[in-house]
ZAMARGU-4260 file (C-alpha; in steps of 0.2 Angstrom, whole numbers, plus 5000, padded with zeros to 4 digits):
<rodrens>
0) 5008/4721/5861 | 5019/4705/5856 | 5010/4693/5845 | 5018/4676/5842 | 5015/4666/5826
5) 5015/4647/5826 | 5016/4640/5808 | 5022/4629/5798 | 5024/4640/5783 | 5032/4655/5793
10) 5038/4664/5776 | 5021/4668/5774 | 5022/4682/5785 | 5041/4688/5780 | 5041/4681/5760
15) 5058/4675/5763 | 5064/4658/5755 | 5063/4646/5770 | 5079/4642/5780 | 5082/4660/5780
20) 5075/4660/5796 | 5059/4669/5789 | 5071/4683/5781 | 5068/4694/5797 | 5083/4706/5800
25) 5089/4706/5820 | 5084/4724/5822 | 5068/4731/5813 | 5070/4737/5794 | 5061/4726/5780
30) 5070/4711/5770 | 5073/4709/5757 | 5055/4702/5749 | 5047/4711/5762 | 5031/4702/5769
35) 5014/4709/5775 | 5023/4715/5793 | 5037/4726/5787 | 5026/4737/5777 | 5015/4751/5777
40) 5006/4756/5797 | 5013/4739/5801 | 5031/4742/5799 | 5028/4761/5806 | 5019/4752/5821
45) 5034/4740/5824 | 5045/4755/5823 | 5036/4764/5837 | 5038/4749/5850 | 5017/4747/5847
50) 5020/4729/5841 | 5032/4715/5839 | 5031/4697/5831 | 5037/4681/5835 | 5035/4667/5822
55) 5037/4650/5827 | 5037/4632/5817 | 5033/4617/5825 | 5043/4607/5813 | 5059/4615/5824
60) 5052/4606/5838 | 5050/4589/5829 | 5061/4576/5835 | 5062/4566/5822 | 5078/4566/5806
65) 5062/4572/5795 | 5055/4584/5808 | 5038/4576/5805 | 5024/4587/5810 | 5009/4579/5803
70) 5001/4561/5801 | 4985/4552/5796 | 4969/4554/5806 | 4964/4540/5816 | 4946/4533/5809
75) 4950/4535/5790 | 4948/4551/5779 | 4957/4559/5767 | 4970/4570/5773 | 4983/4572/5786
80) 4984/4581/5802 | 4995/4591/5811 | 5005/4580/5825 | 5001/4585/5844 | 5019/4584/5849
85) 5028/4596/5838 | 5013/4609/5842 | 5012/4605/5859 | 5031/4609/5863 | 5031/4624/5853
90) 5018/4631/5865 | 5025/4624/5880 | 5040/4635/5874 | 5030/4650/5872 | 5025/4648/5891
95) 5008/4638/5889 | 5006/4625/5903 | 4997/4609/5899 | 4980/4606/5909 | 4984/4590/5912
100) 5004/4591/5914 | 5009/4603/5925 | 5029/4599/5927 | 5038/4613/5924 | 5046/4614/5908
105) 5063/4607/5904 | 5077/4618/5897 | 5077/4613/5879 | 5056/4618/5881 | 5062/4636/5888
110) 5074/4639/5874 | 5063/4632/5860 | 5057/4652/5858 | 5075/4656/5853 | 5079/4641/5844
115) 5063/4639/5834 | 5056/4655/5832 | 5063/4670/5822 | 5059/4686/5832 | 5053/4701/5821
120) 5056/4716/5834 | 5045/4732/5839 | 5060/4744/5835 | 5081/4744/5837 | 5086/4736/5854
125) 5069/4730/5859 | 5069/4713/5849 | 5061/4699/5857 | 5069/4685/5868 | 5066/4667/5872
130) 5063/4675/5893 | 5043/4670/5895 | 5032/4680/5902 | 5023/4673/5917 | 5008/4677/5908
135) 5009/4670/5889 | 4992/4680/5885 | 4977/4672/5873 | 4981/4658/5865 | 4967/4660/5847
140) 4966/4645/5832 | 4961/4649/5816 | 4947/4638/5813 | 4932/4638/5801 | 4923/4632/5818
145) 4928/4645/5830 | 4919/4660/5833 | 4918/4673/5822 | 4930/4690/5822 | 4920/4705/5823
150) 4925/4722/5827 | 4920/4717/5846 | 4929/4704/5846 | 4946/4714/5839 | 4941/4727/5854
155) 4942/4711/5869 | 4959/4706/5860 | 4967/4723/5857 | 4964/4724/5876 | 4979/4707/5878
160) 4999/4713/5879 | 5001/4697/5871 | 4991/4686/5858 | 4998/4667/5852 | 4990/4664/5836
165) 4992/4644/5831 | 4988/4642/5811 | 4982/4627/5805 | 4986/4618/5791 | 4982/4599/5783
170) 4963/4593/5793 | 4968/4604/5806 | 4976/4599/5822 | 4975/4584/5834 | 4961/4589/5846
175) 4969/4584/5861 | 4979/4603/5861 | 4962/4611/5862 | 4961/4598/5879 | 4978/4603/5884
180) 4981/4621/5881 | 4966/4635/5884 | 4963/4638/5865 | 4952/4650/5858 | 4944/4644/5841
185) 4942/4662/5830 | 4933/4662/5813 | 4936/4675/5800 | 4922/4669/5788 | 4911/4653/5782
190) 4924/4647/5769 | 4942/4636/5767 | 4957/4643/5766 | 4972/4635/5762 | 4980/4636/5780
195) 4978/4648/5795 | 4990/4660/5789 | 4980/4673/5779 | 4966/4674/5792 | 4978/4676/5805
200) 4980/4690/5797 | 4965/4696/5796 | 4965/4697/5814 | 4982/4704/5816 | 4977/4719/5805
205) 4960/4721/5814 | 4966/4719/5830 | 4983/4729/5828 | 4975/4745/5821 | 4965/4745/5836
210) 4980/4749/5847 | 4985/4767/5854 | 4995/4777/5840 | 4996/4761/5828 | 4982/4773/5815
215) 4991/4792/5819 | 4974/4799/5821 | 4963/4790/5832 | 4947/4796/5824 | 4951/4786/5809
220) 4948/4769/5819 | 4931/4775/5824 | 4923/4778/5808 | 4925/4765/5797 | 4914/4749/5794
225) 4908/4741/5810 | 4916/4755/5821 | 4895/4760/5826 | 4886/4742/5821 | 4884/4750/5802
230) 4894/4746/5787 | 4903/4764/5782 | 4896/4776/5771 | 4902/4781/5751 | 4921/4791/5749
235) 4923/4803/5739 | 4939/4814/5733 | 4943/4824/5718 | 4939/4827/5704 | 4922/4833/5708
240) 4916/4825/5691 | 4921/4808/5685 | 4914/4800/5668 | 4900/4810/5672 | 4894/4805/5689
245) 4898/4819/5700 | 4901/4821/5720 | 4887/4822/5731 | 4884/4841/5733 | 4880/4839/5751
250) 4898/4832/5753 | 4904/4851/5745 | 4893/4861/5753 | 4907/4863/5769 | 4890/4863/5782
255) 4897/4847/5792 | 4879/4844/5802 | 4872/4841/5786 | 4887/4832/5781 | 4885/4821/5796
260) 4867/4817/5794 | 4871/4814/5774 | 4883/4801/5780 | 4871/4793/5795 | 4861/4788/5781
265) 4871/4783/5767 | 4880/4771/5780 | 4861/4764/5783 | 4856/4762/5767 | 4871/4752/5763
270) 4870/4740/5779 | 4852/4736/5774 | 4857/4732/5756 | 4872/4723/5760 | 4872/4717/5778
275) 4852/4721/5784 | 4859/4707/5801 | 4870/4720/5806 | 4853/4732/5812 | 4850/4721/5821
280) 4861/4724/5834 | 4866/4741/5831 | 4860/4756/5842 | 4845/4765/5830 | 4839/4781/5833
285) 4820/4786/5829 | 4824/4795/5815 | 4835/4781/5809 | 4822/4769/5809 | 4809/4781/5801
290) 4825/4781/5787 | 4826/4763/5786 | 4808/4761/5783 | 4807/4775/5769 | 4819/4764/5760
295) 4816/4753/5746 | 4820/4735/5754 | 4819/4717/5745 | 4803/4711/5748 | 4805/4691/5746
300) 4789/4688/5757 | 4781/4693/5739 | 4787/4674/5731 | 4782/4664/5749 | 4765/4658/5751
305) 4759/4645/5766 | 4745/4631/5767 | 4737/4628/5784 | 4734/4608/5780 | 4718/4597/5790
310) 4719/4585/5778 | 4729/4571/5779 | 4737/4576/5795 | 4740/4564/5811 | 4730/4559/5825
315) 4738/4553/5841 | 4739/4536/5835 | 4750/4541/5818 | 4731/4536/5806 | 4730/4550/5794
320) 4714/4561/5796 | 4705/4576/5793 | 4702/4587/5804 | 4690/4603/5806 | 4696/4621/5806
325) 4698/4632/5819 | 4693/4649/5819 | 4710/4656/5827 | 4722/4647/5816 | 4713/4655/5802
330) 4715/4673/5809 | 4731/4672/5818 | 4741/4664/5804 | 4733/4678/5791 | 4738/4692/5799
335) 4756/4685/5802 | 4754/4680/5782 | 4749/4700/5780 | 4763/4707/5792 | 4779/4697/5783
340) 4772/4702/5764 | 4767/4683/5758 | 4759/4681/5741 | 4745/4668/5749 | 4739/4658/5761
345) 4727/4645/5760 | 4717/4635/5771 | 4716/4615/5765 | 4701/4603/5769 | 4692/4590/5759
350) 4677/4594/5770 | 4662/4604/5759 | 4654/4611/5777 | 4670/4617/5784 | 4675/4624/5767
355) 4657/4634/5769 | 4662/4638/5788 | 4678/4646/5780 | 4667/4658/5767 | 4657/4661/5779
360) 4673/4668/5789 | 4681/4677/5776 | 4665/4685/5772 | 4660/4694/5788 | 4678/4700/5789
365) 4683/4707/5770 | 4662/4708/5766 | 4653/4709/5782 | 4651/4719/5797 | 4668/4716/5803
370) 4676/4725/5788 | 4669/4740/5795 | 4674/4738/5812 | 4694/4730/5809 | 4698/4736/5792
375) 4715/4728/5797 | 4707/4712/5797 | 4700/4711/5780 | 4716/4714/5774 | 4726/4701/5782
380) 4709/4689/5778 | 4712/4695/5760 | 4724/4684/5758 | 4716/4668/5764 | 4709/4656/5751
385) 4700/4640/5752 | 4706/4622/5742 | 4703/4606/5745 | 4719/4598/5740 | 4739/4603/5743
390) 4738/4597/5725 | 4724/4612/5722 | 4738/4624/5730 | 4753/4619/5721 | 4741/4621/5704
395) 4735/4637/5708 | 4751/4645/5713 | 4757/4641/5698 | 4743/4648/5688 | 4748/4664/5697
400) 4765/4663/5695 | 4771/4652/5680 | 4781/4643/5690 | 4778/4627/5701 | 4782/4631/5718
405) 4798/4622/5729 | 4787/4614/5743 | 4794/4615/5762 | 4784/4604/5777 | 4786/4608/5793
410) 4786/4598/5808 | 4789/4595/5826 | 4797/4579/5824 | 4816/4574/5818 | 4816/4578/5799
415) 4810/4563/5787 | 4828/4551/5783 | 4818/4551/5764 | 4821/4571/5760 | 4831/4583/5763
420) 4832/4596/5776 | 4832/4613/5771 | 4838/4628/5782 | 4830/4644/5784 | 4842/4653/5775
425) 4841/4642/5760 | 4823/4644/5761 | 4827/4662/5760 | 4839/4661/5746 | 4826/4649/5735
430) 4813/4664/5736 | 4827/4675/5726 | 4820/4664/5711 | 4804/4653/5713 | 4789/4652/5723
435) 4791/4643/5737 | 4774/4635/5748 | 4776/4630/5765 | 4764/4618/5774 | 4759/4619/5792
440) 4751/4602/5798 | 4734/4602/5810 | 4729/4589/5821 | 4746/4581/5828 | 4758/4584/5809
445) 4758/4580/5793 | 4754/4566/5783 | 4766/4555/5777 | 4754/4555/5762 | 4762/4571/5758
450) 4778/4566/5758 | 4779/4564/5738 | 4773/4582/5736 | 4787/4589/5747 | 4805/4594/5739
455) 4809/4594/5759 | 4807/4599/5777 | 4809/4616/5787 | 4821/4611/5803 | 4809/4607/5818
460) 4810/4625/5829 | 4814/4616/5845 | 4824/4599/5839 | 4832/4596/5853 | 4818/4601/5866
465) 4810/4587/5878 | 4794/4598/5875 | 4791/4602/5860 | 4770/4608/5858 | 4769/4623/5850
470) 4751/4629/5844 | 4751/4628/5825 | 4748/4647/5824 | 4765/4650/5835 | 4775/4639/5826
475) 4769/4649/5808 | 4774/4665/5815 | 4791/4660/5823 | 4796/4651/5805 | 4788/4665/5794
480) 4799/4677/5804 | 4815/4665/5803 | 4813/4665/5786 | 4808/4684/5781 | 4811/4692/5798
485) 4818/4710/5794 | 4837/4708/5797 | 4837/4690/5792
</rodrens>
């Protein structure tokens, strides 16, 4: 595999003083100041013909006496951005054809991989040239907007003879080259670097390792983190004791089925403690499930609690109302209450004979004939109580608690310009330390009369839906899981 660099900081990847054409020796070895490709597997892999690098800087391809390669962004913001036309003929040199441009490239294009770009070969006599391949290969930008690297995604790339990695730098680039050229945005992670250079790479080490021979022992590249959809289990060498914490006996015992299974678990438990969204998708046995569930797992459905309002909600013509209860939104929404772990859920009306209808309710289920008959209804109905205010909610949940709780609306409609939005995952995260309250509208929403008693709104499930009419019941259980669902 070759894998051609494009960066403005090429030094980066050789850690020689620029204008020492990235200190990269003509044939294999490591520089002086070696970088992060002339050591270790890397440098054995270039020595084995299973890799070469190209690093290019579009500051080479600049025209102007400055060799200018970035500007201000049109619209105003802080910042600069890296100028199309450097970028544009640095990839045009590495064999990229413009969508919209399709002359052939002139000479001084051809030649700009020899003049710009200092080759780092695979081994002695195989160095890279300026000759082009017909086929220049993937060409990836490392964005914080791209699509995330995962170990999938490092198996499709390790698949390519030939990956062009563009780093950015400044805003980013102009987004015409993203028009122009077939770009592939890749993310390595939800954060901001500096530049591109340190997550490309991330992916050239992910991707690399992956390639025949790069790892010696092909087995090592199959069982380690994300290698099965798991995170990988605890390592252990000698000596068998250490400040008193000794090694697993299992891991001594020399019997590798049991060795095995010891591992299959340990790798579980640590994905459900650190990454429980990674079980999601991988491939689970029975008897890893039956593990998983053995396991002790934080419960955060045990600081949630949800109010099913009918008073003040909306009619069809916006007035706020009261409305009376109905007999499946108080059993449905229970028994989804009972199945995510939540602390509470109360019913709200102002109403004295639809407050009676509720008791009534409750009683035949957790009192009544129908605790005999479904005990699994009484004890999703145990947690339903009877108020007549929100105000009455948020008092008794901080009698229980000691705490006042954050309250979330929810709602069908675009989110209220007067508060916040708040995502399910900060949802999530707020239950870490405080109660939280979410209230589910009747009748046609929420009140704006209950705007001053809300710290925000939940996102609406289908925002962006021309029909969006989920029963109240439906749309508990599709947020309730969002929230608390068991790889969330």
């Amino acid at each position: 595999m070759h894998i051609a660099v494009v960066s403005l900081f090429p030094e980066f990847f050789s850690a020689a003083p620029r204008g020492a054409e990235g200190g990269v020796p003509a044939h294999g070895g490591s520089p002086a100041g070696s970088g992060p490709l002339h050591c270790g597997l890397m440098q054995r892999a270039r020595e084995a013909g299973i890799l070469s690098f190209s690093l290019h800087n579009p500051r080479d391809a600049a025209k102007d006496k400055h060799h200018t390669v970035d500007d201000r962004p049109y619209g105003g913001s802080p910042g600069m951005v890296m100028l199309a036309e450097p970028l544009a003929d640095t990839l045009q040199g590495l064999g990229f054809t413009p969508r919209r441009s399709r002359t052939e490239r002139s000479p001084a294009l051809a030649g700009a991989d020899a003049q710009g770009g200092s080759v780092v070969p695979a081994a002695p006599d195989k160095s890279a040239t300026g000759t082009q391949e017909a086929d220049p290969g993937r060409l990836l930008f490392l964005s914080p907007k791209g699509r995330p690297l995962t170990q999938a995604l490092a198996r499709e790339l390790a698949l390519s003879p030939r990956l062009t990695l563009i780093c950015g730098r400044y805003e980013g680039m102009d987004a015409r080259i993203e028009e122009l050229f077939p770009v592939e945005t890749v993310s390595v992670g939800d954060f901001v670097l500096n530049g591109g250079e340190a997550a490309a790479l991330c992916l050239i080490e992910a991707v690399a390792r992956l390639l025949p021979g790069f790892m010696g022992h092909e087995e090592s590249g199959d069982d380690e983190s994300f290698s099965h959809g798991l995170l990988e289990y605890p390592h252990y060498t000698r000596p068998e004791e250490f400040h008193g914490i000794s090694v697993p006996q299992v891991l001594r015992s020399g019997d590798h089925g049991r060795i095995a299974a010891w591992r299959r678990r340990a790798s579980l438990a640590v994905t459900l403690a650190n990454r429980p969204e990674l079980l999601q998708d991988a491939a689970l046995t029975g008897e890893d499930q039956d593990f998983l569930r053995g396991l002790p797992y934080e419960r955060r459905g045990r600081n949630l609690y949800c109010a099913l309002v009918h008073y003040p909600v909306l009619d069809k013509q916006k007035n706020s109302v009261a409305v009376s209860l109905t007999n499946l939104d108080i059993h449905d929404i229970a028994r989804s209450s009972c199945t995510y772990g939540l602390a509470g859920y109360y019913v709200v009306t102002p109403l004295q004979d639809q407050l009676r209808l509720l008791s009534d309710i409750l009683k035949h289920w957790t009192q009544g004939a129908g605790k005999a008959g479904n005990p699994d209804r009484d004890e999703a109905l145990g947690l339903v109580r009877g108020q007549e205010r929100v105000e009455d909610v948020l008092q008794d949940i901080a009698t229980r608690t000691g705490q006042k709780p954050l309250v979330i609306g929810t709602t069908a409609r675009a989110a209220s310009d007067s508060l916040p939005a708040f995502g399910f995952s900060r949802i999530r995260e707020a239950l870490r330390s405080r109660p939280v309250l979410l209230l589910f509208g009747t009748g046609h929403g929420l009140s704006p009369l209950l705007d001053s008693l809300c710290h925000g709104y939940a996102p609406a499930l289908r925002r962006y839906s021309g029909y969006n009419h989920l029963s109240v019941r439906s749309a508990a259980a599709i947020i309730l899981d969002r929230i608390l669902g068991d790889w969330s």
